[in-house]
Structure formats: C-alpha cells, structure tokens
C-alpha positions as a Python dict, from the first residue, in 0.01 Angstrom:
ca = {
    (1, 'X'): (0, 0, 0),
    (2, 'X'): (-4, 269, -312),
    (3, 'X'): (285, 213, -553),
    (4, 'X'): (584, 427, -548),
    (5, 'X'): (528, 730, -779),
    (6, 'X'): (795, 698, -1034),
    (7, 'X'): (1074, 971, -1029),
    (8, 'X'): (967, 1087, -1418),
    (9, 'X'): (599, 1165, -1324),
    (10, 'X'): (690, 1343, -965),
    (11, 'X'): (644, 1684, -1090),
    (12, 'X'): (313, 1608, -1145),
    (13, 'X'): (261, 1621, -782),
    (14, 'X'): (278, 1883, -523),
    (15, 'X'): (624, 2033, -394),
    (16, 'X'): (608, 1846, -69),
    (17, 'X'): (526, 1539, -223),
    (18, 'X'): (772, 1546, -468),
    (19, 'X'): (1074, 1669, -211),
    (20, 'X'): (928, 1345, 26),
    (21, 'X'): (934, 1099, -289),
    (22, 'X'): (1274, 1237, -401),
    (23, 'X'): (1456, 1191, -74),
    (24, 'X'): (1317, 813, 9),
    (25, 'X'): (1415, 770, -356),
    (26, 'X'): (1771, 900, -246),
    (27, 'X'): (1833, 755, 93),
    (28, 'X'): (1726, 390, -72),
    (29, 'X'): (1977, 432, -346),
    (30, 'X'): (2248, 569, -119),
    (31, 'X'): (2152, 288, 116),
    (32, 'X'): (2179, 47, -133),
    (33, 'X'): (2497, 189, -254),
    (34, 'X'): (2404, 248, -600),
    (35, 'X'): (2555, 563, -626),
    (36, 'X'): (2497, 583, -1020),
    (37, 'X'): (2097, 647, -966),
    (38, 'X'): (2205, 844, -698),
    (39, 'X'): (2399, 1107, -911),
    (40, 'X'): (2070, 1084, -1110),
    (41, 'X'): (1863, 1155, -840),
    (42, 'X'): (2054, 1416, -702),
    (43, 'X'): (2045, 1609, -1065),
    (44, 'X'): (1637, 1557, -1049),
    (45, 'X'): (1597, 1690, -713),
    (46, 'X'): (1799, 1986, -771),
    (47, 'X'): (1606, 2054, -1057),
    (48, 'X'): (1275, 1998, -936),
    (49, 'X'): (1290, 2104, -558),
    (50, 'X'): (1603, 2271, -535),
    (51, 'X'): (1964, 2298, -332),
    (52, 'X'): (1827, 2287, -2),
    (53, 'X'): (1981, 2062, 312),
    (54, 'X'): (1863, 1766, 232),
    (55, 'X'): (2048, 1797, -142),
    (56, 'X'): (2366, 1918, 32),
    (57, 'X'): (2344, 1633, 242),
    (58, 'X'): (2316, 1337, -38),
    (59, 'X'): (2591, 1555, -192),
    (60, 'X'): (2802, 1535, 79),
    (61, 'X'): (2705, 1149, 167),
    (62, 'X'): (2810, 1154, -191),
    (63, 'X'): (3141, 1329, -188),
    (64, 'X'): (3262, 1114, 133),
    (65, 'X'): (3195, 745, -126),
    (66, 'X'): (3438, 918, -362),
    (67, 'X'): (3681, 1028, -135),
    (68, 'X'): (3629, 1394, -195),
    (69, 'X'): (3698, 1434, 192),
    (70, 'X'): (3774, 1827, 186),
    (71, 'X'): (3455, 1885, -43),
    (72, 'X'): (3251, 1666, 191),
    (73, 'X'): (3334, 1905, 468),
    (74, 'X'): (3296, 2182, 294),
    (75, 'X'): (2910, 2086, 207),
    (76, 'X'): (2846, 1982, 585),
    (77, 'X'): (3015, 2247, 690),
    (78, 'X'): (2785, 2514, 508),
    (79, 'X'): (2465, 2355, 604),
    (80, 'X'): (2537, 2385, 998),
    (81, 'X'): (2555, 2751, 882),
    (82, 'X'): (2261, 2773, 810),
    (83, 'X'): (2087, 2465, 1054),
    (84, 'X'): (2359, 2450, 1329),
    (85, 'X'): (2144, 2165, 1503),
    (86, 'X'): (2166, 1964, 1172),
    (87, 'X'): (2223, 1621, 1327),
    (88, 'X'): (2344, 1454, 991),
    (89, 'X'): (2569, 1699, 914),
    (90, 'X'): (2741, 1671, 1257),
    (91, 'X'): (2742, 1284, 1164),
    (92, 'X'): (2904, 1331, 847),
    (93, 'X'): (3186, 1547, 990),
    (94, 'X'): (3240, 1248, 1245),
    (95, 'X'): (3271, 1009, 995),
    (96, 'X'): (3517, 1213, 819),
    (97, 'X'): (3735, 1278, 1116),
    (98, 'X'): (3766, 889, 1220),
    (99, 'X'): (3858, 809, 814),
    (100, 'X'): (4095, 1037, 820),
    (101, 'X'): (4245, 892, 1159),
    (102, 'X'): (4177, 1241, 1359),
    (103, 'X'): (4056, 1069, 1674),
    (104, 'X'): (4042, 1370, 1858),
    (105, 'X'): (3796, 1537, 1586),
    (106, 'X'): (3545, 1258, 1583),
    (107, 'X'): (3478, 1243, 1953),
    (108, 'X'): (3423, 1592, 1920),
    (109, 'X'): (3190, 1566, 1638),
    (110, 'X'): (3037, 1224, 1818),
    (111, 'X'): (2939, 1373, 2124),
    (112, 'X'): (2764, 1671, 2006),
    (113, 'X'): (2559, 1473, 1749),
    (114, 'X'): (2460, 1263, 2079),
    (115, 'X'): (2346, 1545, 2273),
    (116, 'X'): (2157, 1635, 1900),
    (117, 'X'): (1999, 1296, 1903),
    (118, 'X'): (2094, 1098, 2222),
    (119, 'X'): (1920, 767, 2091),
    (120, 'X'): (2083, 766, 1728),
    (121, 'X'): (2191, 426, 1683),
    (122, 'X'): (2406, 551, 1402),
    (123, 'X'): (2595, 799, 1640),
    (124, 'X'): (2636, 538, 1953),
    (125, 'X'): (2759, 265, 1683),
    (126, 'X'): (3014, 519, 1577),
    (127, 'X'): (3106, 569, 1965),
    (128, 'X'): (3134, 284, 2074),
    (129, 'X'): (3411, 194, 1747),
    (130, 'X'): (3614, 524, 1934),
    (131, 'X'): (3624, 327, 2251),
    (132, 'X'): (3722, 4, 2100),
    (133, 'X'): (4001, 211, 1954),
    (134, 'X'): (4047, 330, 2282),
    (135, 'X'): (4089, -10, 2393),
    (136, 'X'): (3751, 37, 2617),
    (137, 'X'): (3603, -299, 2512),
    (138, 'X'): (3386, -336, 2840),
    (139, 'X'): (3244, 55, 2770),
    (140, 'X'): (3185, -34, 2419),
    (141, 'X'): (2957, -320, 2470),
    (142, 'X'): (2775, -111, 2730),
    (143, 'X'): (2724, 154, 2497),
    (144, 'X'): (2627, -46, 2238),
    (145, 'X'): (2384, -283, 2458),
    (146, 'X'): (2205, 71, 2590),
    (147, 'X'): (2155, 152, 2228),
    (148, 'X'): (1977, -161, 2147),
    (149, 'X'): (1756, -180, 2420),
    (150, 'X'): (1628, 180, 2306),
    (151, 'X'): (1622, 88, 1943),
    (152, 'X'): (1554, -298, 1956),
    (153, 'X'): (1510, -312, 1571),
    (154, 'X'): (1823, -132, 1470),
    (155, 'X'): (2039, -448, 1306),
    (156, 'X'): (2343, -315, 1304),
    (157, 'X'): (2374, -206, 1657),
    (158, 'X'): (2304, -583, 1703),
    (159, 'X'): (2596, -666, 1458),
    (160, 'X'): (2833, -466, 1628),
    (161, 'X'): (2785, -595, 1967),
    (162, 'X'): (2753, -972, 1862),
    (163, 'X'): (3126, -925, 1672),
    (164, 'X'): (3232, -859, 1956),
    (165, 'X'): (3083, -1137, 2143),
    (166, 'X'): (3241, -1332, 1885),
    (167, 'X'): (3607, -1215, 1914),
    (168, 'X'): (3553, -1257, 2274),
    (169, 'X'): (3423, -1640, 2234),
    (170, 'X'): (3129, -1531, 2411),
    (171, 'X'): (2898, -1778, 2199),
    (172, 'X'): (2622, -1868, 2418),
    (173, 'X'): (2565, -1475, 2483),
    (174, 'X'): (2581, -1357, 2167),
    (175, 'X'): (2357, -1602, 2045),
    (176, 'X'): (2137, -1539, 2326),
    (177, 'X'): (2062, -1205, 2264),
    (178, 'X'): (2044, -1270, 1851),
    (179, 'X'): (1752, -1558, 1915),
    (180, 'X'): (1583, -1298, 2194),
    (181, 'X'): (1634, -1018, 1925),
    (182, 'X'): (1547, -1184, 1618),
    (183, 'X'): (1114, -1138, 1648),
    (184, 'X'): (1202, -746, 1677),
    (185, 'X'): (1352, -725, 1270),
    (186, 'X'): (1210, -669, 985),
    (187, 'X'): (1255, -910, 712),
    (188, 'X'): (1576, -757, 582),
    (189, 'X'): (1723, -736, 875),
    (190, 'X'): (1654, -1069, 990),
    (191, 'X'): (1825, -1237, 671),
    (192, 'X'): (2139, -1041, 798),
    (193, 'X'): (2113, -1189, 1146),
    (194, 'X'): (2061, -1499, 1045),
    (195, 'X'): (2398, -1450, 882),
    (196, 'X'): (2535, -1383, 1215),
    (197, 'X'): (2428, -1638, 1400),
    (198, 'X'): (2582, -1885, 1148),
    (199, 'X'): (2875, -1752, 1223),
    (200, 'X'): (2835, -1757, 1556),
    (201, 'X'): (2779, -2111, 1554),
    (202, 'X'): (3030, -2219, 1346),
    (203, 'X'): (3286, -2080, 1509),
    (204, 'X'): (3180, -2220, 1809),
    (205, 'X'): (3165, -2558, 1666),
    (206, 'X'): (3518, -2511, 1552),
    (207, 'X'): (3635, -2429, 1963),
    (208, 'X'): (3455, -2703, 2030),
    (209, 'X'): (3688, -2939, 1782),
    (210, 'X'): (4007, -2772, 1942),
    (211, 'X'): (3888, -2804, 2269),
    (212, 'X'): (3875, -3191, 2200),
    (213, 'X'): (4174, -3221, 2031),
    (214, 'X'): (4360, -3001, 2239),
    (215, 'X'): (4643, -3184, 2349),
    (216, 'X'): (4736, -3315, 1976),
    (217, 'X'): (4683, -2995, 1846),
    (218, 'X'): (4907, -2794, 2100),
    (219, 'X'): (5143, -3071, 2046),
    (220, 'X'): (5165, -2985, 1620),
    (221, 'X'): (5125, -2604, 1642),
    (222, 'X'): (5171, -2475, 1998),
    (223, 'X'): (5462, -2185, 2008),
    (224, 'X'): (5417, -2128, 1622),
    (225, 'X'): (5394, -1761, 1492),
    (226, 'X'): (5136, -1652, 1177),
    (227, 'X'): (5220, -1325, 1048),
    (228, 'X'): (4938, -1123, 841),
    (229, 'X'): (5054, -826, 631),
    (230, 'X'): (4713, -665, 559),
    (231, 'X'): (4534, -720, 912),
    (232, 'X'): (4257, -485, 906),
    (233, 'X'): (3992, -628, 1100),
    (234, 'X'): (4181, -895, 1259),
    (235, 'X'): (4312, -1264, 1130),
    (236, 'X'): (4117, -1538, 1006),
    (237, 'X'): (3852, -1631, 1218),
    (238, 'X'): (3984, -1985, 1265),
    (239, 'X'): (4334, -1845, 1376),
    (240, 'X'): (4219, -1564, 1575),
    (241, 'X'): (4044, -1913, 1768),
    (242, 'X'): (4362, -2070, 1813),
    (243, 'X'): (4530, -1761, 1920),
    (244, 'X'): (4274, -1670, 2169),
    (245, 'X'): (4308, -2045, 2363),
    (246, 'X'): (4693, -2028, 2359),
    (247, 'X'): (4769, -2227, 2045),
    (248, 'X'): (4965, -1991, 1803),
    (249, 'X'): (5053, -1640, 1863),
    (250, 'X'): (4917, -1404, 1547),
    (251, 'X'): (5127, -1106, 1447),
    (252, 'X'): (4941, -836, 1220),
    (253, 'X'): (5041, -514, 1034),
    (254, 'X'): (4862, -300, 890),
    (255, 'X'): (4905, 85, 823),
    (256, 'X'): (4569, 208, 977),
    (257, 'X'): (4698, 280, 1315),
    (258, 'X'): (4308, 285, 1420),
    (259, 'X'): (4200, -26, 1288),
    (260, 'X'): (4533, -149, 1498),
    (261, 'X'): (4396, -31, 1812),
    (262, 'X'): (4035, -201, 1733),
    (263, 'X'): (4177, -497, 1612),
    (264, 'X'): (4431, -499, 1943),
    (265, 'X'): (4164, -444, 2197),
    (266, 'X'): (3892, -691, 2082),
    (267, 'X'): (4174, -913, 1992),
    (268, 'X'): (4430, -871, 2286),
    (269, 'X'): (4606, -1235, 2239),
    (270, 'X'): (4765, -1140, 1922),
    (271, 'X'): (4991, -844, 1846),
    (272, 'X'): (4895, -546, 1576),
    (273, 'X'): (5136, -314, 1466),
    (274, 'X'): (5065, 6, 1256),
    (275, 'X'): (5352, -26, 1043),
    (276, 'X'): (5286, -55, 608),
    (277, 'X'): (5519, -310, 463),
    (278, 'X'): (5678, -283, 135),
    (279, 'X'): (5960, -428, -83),
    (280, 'X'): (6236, -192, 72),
    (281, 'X'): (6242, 86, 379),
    (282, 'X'): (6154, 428, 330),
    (283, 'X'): (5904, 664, 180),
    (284, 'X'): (5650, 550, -52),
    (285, 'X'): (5303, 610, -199),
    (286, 'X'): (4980, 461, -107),
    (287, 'X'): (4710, 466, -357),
    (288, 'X'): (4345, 495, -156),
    (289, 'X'): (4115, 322, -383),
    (290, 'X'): (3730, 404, -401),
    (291, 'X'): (3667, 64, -254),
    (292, 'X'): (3924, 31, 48),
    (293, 'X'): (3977, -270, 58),
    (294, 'X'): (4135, -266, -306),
    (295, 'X'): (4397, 38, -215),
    (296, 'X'): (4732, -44, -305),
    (297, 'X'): (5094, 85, -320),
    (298, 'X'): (5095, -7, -713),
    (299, 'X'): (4883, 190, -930),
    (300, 'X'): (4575, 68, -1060),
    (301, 'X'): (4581, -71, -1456),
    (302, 'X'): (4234, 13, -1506),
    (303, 'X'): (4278, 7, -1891),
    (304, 'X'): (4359, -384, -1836),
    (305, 'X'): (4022, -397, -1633),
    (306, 'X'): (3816, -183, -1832),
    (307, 'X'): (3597, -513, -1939),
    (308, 'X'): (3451, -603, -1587),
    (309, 'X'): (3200, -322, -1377),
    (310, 'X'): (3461, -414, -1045),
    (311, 'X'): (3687, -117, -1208),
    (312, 'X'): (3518, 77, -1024),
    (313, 'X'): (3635, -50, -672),
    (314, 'X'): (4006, 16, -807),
    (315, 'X'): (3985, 356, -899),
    (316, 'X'): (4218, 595, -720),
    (317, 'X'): (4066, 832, -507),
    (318, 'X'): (4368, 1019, -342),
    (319, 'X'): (4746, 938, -272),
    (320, 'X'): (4920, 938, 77),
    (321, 'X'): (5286, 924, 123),
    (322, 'X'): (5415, 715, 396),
    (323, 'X'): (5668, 570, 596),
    (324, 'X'): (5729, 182, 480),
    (325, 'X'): (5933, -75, 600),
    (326, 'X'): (6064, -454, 466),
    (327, 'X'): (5919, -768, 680),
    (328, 'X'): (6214, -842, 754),
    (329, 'X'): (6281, -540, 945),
    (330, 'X'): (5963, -491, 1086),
    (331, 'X'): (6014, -849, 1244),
    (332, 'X'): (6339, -752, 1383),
    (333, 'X'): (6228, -439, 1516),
    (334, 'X'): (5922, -628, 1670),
    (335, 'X'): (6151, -907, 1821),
    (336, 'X'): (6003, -1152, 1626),
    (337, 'X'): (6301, -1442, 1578),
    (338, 'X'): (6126, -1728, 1399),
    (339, 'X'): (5779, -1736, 1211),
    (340, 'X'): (5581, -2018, 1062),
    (341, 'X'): (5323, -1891, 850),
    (342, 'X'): (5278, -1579, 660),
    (343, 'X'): (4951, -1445, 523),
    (344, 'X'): (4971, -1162, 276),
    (345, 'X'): (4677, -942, 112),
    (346, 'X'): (4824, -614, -21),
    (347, 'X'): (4657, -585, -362),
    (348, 'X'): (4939, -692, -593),
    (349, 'X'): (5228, -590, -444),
    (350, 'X'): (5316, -957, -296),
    (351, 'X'): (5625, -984, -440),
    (352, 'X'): (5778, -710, -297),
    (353, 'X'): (5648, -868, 57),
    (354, 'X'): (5818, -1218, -51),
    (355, 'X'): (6140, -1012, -144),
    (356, 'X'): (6160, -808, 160),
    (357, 'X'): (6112, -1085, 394),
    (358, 'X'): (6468, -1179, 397),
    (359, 'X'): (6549, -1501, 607),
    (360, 'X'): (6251, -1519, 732),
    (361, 'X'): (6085, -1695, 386),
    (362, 'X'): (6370, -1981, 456),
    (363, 'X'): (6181, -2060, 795),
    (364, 'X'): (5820, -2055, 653),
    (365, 'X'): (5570, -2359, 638),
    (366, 'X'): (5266, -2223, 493),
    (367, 'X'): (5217, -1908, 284),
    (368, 'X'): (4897, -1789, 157),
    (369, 'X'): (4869, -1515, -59),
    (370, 'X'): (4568, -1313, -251),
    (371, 'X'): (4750, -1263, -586),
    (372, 'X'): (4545, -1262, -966),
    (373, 'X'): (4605, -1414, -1322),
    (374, 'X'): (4617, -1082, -1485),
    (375, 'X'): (4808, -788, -1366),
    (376, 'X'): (4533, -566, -1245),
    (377, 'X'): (4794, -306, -1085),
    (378, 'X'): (5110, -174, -1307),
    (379, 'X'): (5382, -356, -1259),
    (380, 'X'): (5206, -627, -1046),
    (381, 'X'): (5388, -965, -1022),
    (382, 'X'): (5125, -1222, -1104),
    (383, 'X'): (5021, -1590, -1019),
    (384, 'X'): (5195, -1774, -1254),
    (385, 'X'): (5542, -1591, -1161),
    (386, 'X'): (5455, -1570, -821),
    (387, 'X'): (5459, -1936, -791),
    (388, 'X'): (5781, -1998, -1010),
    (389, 'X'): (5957, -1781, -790),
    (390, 'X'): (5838, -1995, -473),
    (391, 'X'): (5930, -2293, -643),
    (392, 'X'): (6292, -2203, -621),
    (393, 'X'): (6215, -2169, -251),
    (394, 'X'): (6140, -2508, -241),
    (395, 'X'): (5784, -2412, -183),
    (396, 'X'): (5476, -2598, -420),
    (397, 'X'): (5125, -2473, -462),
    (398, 'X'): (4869, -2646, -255),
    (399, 'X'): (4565, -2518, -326),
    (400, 'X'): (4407, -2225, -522),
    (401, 'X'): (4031, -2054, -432),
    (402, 'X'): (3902, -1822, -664),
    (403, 'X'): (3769, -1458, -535),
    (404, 'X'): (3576, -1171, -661),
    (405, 'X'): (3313, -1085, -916),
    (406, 'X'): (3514, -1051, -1242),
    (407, 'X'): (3149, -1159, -1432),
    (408, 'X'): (3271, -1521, -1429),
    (409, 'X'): (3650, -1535, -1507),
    (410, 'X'): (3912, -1673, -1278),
    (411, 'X'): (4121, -1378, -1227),
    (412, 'X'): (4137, -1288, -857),
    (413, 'X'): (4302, -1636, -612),
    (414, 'X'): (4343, -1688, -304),
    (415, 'X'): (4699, -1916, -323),
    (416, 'X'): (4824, -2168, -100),
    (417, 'X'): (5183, -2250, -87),
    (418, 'X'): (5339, -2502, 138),
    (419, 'X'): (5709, -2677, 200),
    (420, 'X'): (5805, -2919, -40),
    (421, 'X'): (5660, -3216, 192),
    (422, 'X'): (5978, -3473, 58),
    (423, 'X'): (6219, -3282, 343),
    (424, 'X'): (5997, -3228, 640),
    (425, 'X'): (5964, -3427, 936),
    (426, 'X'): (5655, -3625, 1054),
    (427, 'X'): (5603, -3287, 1293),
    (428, 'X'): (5623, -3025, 1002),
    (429, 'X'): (5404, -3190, 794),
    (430, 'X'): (5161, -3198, 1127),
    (431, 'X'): (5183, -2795, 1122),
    (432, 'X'): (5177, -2790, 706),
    (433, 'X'): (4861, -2977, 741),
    (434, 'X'): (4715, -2823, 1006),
    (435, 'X'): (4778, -2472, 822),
    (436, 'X'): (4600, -2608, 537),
    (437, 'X'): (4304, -2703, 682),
    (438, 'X'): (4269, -2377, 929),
    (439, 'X'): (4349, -2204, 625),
    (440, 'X'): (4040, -2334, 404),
    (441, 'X'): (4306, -2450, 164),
    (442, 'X'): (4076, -2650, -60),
    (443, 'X'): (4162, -3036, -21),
    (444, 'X'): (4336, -3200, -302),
    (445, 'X'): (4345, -3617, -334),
    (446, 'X'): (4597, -3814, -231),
    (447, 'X'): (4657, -4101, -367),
    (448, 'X'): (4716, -4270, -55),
    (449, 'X'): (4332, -4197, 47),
    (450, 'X'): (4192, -4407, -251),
    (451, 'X'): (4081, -4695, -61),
    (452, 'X'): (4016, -4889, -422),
    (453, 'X'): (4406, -4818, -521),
    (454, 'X'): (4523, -5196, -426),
    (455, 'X'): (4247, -5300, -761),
    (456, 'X'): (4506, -5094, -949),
    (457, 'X'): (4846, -5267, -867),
    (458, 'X'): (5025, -5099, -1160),
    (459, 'X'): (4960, -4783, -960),
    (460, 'X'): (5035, -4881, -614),
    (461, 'X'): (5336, -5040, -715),
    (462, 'X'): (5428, -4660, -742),
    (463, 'X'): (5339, -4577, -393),
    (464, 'X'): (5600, -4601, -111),
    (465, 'X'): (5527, -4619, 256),
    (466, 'X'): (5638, -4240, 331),
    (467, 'X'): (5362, -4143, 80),
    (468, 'X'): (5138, -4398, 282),
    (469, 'X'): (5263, -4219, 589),
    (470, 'X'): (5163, -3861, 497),
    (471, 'X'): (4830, -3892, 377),
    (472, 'X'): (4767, -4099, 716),
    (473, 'X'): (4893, -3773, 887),
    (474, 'X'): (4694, -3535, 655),
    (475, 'X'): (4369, -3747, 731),
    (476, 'X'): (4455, -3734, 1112),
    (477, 'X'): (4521, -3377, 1167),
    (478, 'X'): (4219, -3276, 1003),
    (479, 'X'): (3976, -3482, 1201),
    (480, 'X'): (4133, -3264, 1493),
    (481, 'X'): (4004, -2948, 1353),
    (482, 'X'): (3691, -3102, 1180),
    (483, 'X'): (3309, -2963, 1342),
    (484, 'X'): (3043, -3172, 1393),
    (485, 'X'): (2744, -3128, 1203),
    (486, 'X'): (2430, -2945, 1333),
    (487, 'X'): (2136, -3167, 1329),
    (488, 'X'): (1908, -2893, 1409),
    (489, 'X'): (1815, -2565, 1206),
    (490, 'X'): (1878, -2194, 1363),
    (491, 'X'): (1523, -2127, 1266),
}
C-alpha cells in the first residue's frame, strides 16, 4: 500500500486528490479525537480546497466537541440549504437535539436521516438509545440486532447491543453473538471486543459467586439501600448485580432526565430520579465542562491545573441554571426512610452532598466518594478535610484508589470511608465488609491475617479476640463474593 501523502506536500497534487487526502486526514483526527490537528486541518483545507460541505461539516463536528451547540446548528443548518439530502448534516442536528434533552427533535431528525441512509449504523445506534429512553428495551435490541446483521463489521453497533445483554445478565447471549461476531472485525475493532467480552465474563463470574453464596449474602445485605448521586449510566457493575437478583435496592440521581430514563429501562430493579443534588434547595448553576463527565456546580480552577494537558476536560463550555435539591430532601420526597451506603461523584462539590444529607449520614455504613488532593474547582473541599470532617462522624478511611491522568501525580482518589468498626455488631461489619469488597475498596492487612504473628508474641500480646473476630469475618465475607479464576483464554 502507497504511503499517506503528507498534508505539507498535498498541493502538489491534483484538487481531487488533495480534497480526498484532506478529508481522511480529517475524519481520522476527528475520529481519534485529536481535535488540535483537527483545527489544523480544517485551516489547510480551507485554504487549499475551500469552504465547501465537507469543511462545514468538520466545522460543525467541531463546534458540537466544544459545546458551541447554536453555532453547530447554524453550520448544519446552512449546508441542508444548499444539499437538503445531506445525511451527516441531518445526523449532526440529531445529535444536537438528544444533548440538549429535546427528545421530540431528535426522533425527528433520526428518522429522516434513516429514510436518507436506512442502513447507517450510526443513525440506528442513535435510535435505538431514543427507545431505551423510551423505555422500549425489547425494540431497541431489535433495532440494533437488524443493524448488525446488515453491517456485521460495525463494532459499535455490537457494543451497544452486548451492554445491554449485560445489564440484562444475558451472558451466554451476549457472548454468543461477540465469539460468532468476532472473525467479521478488523483489528481495531477486535481489541475493543475483546474488551467486551472480558467484561462480559467477569461479571458473569461474579453472579456466579452470589449465586453460591446466596443465602449468606442475602442474610448480610438483603433489604439494604445504596444511594449514587452522579448515576449517569447506571451503578457499579457489581451492585447493579446484586440489585438485579434481589439483594440491595440501588437508588440513583442524576440531573440528565434522559440518561434517567436509559439507565431506568435497562436497569428496571433500581430506581433513577432526575433530580441534581446540592448543598441546599433551590436555584443554582451548573457548569457543562468540555469533557462531561468533569461538569460541575463549582467552577473550574484551571489556573491551579494549568501544569497537566487534562485542563482541557475541565474547561467550561456553557452554564445552565437549575432546580437543586439537599439529599436529604430528595430522600424524603422519594420515601426513602433508611439508607446504607452512599456513593457520590459530583466533581468537587462532595461536601456540600455530606452537608445536605442531614440524618441520613448518621445511618450510613459505607461511603465512597471521588474527591482530589488539590482543589481543582474554586472553593472545592478536598481529601484531607474531607476525611477530618468524617472523622467526627465517627467514620475512618478504608481505602484510597488513585484516578486520572494528572502525568503521574496522585491528585484525583477514589475514597473509601467506613463506620468506625469498634461499635458495630458482628452483622454491620458483615455489610461494611461486604461494601468494601463490592466496592473495589483496595484491601488493607490485618493483623489478624498474619498467620506468622504468634513468632512475634510482643505483638500478639496486643491483639484481642474481637480483633481476631473481625478479620475472621472480613476473610469470610469476601470468599462469598470472590470469582473463580478462568483457566482458559477468550482467544
């Protein structure tokens, strides 16, 4: 195969060549989501072929990344002026309308870029996501099932339906169809499915461990309540498990009322509430950040991040003002009485979670929390106060795992805080320990596990039997929940 011309010696070549060279240039940058060499790109094609569609497009493509919603339109908007049968255009216009939570507007959009293209993967991906919102899970697999037996190589149909295999606990289907799919891929795409099917078997390893230890497990956690403030996409994997077969019931908020309705019909054992919680009731603002995952009610302190590329993900892109309630109240309201554990991932603003939860914190076991060393958001409350302030809660730190690419510094944790294990019963530290290790809190030694401590008898002349008696539970309860090994590879 000839190399690549480079993008410096293009207009040596004819127009055609170079408009061809430019846009594969483009679509792998944008498809690799480097949008810096895609700026560049775009100025070189402008220059050297002009503003035609396909620059309008990458512009557009372009515009939606930074949030520029209105300008994205805009673009699309004038091309179907001019190409009214422009399927990517129509695309785009969908996409906009389902991130800006106009339902309505992107089954419009959806369903004429089908009858465009009625074998786009991209646009029956996109369809079937309305009728999971829809709460059509059945339609949504069939949808997405048609798609792939027209377009057998497109991954991420294949992603899409195997998810929701996955929520469903349909393992031996969903790997079915990733084994009988994988010889269709290309390389790429096969490294991604591979993914997939790991996690498709793990998790059903893990059913498989609860489904053993049923009984003893029911017996430690059944009736208990995990609340997750920041539940787009669903709860832990492990939980969502335990939810699903009747173990613990799983409570979510989160202020996308779409991803709700997704999350509530693939995950119809658990209950998802649109509802954005804050330190106190009312109206507040919430900062959409370039990367979405990072948006935040607390501004962005980009001038204390300014040393590490991830800045980028933090940048404001727009502000929404809307209607925010305490935890404590949006318990009440829910009828929620008593809750066990409490997950919370809401980019800095923790503390105001914590304060709002009332007397709700006083009934809590387990609380894990995404919090970071440095304040990366203005007047962000940060680890080391965070856990002061649980301390006088009688709560200790359990376990800490570090996240995110901050080029090698510990700044962003995941933070595990459990009861003070000296007041709970034999039963509570059951569910504290059971928490941890659904959780992934990372295990920490006990002294009572060092089978070489009676060579020591200075030191286990400190040990009493209660300390005896909880690592003995702590080993227990995790061989409930612990997988058994594969012996044999995937592939």
């Amino acid at each position: 195969m000839a190399d690549e011309p480079h993008s410096d010696s293009l207009s040596e070549a004819d127009p055609l060549a170079v408009r061809n060279a430019l846009a594969a240039q483009l679509g792998r940058a944008f498809g690799d989501h480097d949008f810096v060499r895609g700026d560049d790109l775009l100025a070189q094609y402008s220059a050297e072929v002009g503003k035609d569609e396909t620059y309008w497009g990458f512009c557009a493509e372009l515009a939606i990344v930074r949030g520029e919603l209105e300008t994205a339109i805009e673009y699309n908007q004038n091309i179907l002026v001019k190409y009214p049968d422009d399927f990517w255009s129509v695309f785009r216009l969908a996409k906009i309308a389902m991130r800006r939570g106009d339902l309505a507007g992107a089954r419009t959009y959806i369903q004429k870029a089908m009858r465009l293209q009625p074998d786009n993967p991209n646009a029956v991906s996109l369809w079937a996501k309305v009728l999971l919102i829809e709460g059509r899970v059945e339609d949504a697999i069939k949808t997405l099932y048609g798609s792939l037996q027209k377009n057998p190589s497109d991954i991420w149909t294949l992603v899409d339906l195997l998810k929701i295999y996955d929520a469903q606990g349909r393992y031996a289907e969903g790997l079915a169809l990733a084994n009988n799919s994988f010889g269709r891929m290309s390389k790429t795409a096969q490294k991604i499915l591979k993914k997939e099917i790991k996690n498709l078997r793990r998790n059903w390893r893990f059913e498989g461990a609860v489904r053993r230890n049923f009984d003893d497990i029911f017996a430690a956690l059944g009736g208990c309540v995990l609340v997750d403030v920041g539940a787009a996409g669903g709860l832990f994997w492990k939980w969502e498990i335990l939810s699903r077969m009747g173990v613990v019931k799983g409570i979510g908020f989160e202020p996308d009322a779409d991803e709700c309705r997704a999350s509530q019909a693939l995950y119809p054992h658990n209950i998802f509430l649109p509802i954005a919680i804050a330190g106190k009731s009312g109206k507040t603002k919430l900062r959409i950040a370039r990367n979405a995952p990072c948006t935040s009610l607390l501004l962005p302190d980009l001038e204390e991040m300014r040393r590490w590329p991830i800045r980028a993900c933090f940048e404001t892109i727009r502000t929404i003002e809307i209607e925010a309630v305490t935890l404590k109240k949006a318990l009440k309201d829910a009828g929620i009485e008593k809750i066990d554990f409490l997950k919370v991932d809401v980019q800095g603003a923790e503390n105001q979670i914590l304060a709002g939860a009332g007397e709700y914190l006083d009934q809590l076991i387990g609380i894990e929390l995404e919090t970071h060393m440095v304040a990366l958001y203005k007047t962000e409350t940060v680890f080391t106060d965070l856990t002061k302030t649980l301390r006088k809660s009688n709560f200790r730190l359990r376990g800490v795992e570090p996240q995110g690419s901050f080029e090698g510094e510990v700044v962003e944790i995941e933070a595990f805080y459990g009861r003070d294990t000296a007041g709970l019963s034999d039963l509570e530290l059951q569910r504290l320990f059971l928490w941890e290790a659904v959780s992934n809190c990372p295990k920490l030694p006990f002294m009572g596990d060092n089978k070489k401590l009676k060579s020591y008898p200075e030191l286990a002349a400190t040990m009493t039997e209660r300390d005896y008696k909880i690592a003995k539970i702590r080993r227990d309860v995790r061989k409930w929940v612990k997988t058994k090994k594969r012996t044999k590879k995937a592939f």
